[in-house]
C-alpha positions as CSV (number, residue, x, y, z in Angstrom):
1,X,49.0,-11.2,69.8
2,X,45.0,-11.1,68.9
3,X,44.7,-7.7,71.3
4,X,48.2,-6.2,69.2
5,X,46.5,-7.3,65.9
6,X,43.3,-5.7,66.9
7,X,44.8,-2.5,67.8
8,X,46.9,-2.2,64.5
9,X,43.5,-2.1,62.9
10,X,41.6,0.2,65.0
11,X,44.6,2.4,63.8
12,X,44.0,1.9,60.6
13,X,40.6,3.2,60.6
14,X,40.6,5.5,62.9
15,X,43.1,7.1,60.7
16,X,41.5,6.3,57.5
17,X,40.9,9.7,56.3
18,X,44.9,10.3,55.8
19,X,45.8,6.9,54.3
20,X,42.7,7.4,51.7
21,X,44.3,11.1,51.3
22,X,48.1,9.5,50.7
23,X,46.8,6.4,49.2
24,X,44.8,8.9,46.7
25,X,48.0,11.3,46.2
26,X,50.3,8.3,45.5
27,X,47.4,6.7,42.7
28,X,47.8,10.6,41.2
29,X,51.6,10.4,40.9
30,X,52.1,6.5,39.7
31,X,49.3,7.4,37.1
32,X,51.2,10.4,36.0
33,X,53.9,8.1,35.4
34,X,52.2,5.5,33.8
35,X,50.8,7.8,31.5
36,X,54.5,9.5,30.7
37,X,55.9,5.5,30.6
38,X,53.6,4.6,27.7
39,X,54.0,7.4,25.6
40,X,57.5,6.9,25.8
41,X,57.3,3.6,24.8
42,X,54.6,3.9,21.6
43,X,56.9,6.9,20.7
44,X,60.5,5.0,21.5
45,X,62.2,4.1,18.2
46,X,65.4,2.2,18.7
47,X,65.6,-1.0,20.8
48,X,67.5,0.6,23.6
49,X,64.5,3.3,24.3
50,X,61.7,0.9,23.7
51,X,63.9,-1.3,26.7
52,X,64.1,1.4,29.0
53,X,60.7,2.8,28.3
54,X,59.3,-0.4,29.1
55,X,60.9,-1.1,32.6
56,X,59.5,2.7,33.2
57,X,56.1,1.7,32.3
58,X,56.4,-1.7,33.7
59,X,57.4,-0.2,37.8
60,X,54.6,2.7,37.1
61,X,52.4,-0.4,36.3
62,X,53.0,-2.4,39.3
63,X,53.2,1.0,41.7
64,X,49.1,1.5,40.6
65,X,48.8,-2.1,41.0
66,X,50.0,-2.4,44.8
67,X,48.5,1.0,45.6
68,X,45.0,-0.1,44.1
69,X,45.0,-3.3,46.2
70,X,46.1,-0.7,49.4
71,X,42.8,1.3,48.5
72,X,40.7,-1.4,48.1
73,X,42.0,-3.1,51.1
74,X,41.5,0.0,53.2
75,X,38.3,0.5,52.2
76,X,36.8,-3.5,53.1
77,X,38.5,-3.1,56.2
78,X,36.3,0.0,57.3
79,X,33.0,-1.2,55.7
80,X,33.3,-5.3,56.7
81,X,35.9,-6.1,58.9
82,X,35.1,-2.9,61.2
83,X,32.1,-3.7,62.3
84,X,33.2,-6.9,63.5
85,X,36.0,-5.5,65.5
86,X,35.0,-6.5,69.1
87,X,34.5,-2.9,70.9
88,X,36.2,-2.2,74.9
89,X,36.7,0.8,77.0
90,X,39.4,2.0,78.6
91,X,39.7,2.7,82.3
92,X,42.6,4.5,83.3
93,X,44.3,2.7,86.0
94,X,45.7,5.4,88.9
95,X,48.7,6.2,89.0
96,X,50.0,6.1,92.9
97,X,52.8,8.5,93.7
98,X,54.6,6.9,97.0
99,X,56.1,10.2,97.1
100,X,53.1,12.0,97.1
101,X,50.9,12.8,100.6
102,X,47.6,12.0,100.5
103,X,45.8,15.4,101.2
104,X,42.0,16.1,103.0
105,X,39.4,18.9,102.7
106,X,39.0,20.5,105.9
107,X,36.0,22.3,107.0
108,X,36.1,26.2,107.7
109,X,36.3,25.0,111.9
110,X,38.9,22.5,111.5
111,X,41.1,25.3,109.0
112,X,41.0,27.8,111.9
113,X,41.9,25.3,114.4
114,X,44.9,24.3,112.0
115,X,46.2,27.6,111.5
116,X,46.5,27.8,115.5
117,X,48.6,25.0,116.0
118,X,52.6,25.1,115.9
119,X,54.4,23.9,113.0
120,X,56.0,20.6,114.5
121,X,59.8,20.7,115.0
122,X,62.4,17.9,116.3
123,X,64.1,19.4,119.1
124,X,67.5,18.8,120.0
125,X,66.7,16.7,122.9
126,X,65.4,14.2,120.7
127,X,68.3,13.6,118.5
128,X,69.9,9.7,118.8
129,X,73.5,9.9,118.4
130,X,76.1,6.7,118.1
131,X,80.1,7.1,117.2
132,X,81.5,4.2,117.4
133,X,85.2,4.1,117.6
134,X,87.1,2.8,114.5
135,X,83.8,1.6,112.8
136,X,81.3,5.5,112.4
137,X,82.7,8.3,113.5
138,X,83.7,11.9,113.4
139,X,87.5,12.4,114.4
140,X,88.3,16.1,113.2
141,X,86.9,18.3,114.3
142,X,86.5,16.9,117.6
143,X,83.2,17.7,119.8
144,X,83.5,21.1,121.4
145,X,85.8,22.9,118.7
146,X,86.1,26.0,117.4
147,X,86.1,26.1,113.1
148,X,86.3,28.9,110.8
149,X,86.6,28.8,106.9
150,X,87.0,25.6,105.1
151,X,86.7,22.9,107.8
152,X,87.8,19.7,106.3
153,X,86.0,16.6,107.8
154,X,88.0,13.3,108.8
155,X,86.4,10.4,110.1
156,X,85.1,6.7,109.6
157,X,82.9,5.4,107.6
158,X,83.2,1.3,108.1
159,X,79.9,-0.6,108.2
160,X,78.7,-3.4,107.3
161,X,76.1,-3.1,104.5
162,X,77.5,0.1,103.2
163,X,76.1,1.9,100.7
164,X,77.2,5.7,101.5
165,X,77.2,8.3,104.3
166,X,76.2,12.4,104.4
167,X,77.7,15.1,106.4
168,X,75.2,17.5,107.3
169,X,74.9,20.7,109.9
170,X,72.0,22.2,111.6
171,X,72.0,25.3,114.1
172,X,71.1,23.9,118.2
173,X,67.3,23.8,119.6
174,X,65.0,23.9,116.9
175,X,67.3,21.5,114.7
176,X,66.8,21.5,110.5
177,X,69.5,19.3,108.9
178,X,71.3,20.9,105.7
179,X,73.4,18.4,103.5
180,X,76.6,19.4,102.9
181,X,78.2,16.5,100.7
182,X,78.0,13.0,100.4
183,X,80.3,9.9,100.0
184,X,79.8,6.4,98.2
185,X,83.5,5.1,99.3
186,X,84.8,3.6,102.9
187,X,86.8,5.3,105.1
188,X,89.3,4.8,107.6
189,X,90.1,7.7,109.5
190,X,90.5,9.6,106.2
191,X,88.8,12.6,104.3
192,X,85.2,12.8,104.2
193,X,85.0,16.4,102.6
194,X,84.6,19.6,103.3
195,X,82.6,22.5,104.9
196,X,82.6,25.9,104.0
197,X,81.5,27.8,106.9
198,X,82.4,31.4,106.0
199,X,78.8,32.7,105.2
200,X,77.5,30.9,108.3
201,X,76.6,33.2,111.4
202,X,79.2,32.5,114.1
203,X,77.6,30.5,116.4
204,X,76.8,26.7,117.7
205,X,76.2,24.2,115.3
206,X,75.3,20.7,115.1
207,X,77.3,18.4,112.7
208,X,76.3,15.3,111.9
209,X,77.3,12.3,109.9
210,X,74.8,9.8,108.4
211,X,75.5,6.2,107.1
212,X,73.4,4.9,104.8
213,X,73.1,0.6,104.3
214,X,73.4,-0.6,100.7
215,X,69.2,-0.3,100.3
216,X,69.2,3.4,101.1
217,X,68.0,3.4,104.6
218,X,69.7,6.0,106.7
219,X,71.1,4.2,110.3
220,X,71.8,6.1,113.3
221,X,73.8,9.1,112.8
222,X,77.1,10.5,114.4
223,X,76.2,14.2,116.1
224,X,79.1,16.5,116.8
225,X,79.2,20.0,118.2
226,X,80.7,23.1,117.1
227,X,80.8,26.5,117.4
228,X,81.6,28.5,114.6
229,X,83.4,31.2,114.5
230,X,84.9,34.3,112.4
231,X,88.0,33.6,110.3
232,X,90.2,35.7,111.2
């Protein structure tokens, strides 16, 4: 509470200059009124004008009342209780992106040596592949077909833990996964979506489908093959 308190008024004199400036306009226009109030009321004449001239003069009165206790207050708290404000720096506290890879300067030797090397790739030997019947799998299309066109995907999705599942295809040997859709419902032998394989060079492809627990973490996935070919 001290620390919000504190803060509230290094605002206020840090931005002194403007509240003196508004504080100063709004002294300029309740005067103006004050002024206008009493001469209405020395010049009123009946008892209804004198009334109403009165409450005029009487709000422009208390208006340069509140706004000369602002300025004065404004103007202690700059020249006594200022000083007194106990002073602290700042040190910015890093922010640490998990998503972000921490990077290193190489040296002209090691940049050479880097450029040599081969991009790493996952091969399709190393793919891990589990279809369990009636609990993840692929049913349609079936390892080894031929699809053209729209392929629609049936299969199950019945895990404990579930949280959703992916489809995704990749071309054979130097494998890079492409998401196709994505689910957030069980299945039982039903729908999963679709794959639109018309722009696709006809060829053999690797379709896979990945369950993911109710955390996020992708298990092990369900890897079909097809070959693709041209609709006729």
């Amino acid at each position: 509470m001290d620390e919000f308190i504190n803060n509230i008024l290094r605002g206020l004199i840090t931005y002194s200059i403007g509240i003196f400036f508004l504080l100063g306009l709004g002294l300029v226009i309740y005067l103006w009124k004050f002024v206008l109030g009493l001469h209405e009321w020395q010049t009123a004449v009946f008892g209804l004008e004198r009334h109403v001239a009165k409450r005029k003069l009487a709000s422009a009165s208390t208006g340069l009342i509140l706004l000369i206790l602002l300025f004065i207050g404004e103007f202690m708290l700059i020249t006594v209780i200022g000083p007194q404000l106990p002073t602290y720096s700042t040190v910015a506290t890093p922010t640490i992106d998990p998503f972000i890879t921490p990077t290193t300067t190489l040296s002209p030797e090691e940049a050479r040596a880097a450029d040599m090397m081969p991009s790493p790739t996952i091969g399709q030997a190393s793919l891990i592949s589990e279809c369990p019947e009636g609990i993840f799998e692929i049913t349609s299309p079936g390892d080894g077909d031929e699809v053209s066109g729209t392929v629609e995907i049936i299969g199950t999705v019945n895990i404990e833990d579930f949280g959703s599942y992916k489809y995704e295809y990749s071309t054979i040997g130097v494998v890079n996964w492409i998401t196709i859709a994505a689910g957030n419902q069980l299945k039982l032998d039903e729908n999963l979506g679709y794959w639109y394989t018309s722009s696709l060079q006809p060829g053999i492809y690797l379709l896979q489908l990945v369950p993911l627990n109710n955390i996020g973490d992708e298990l092990t996935p369900c890897i079909i093959t097809v070959e693709v070919v041209t609709e006729e």
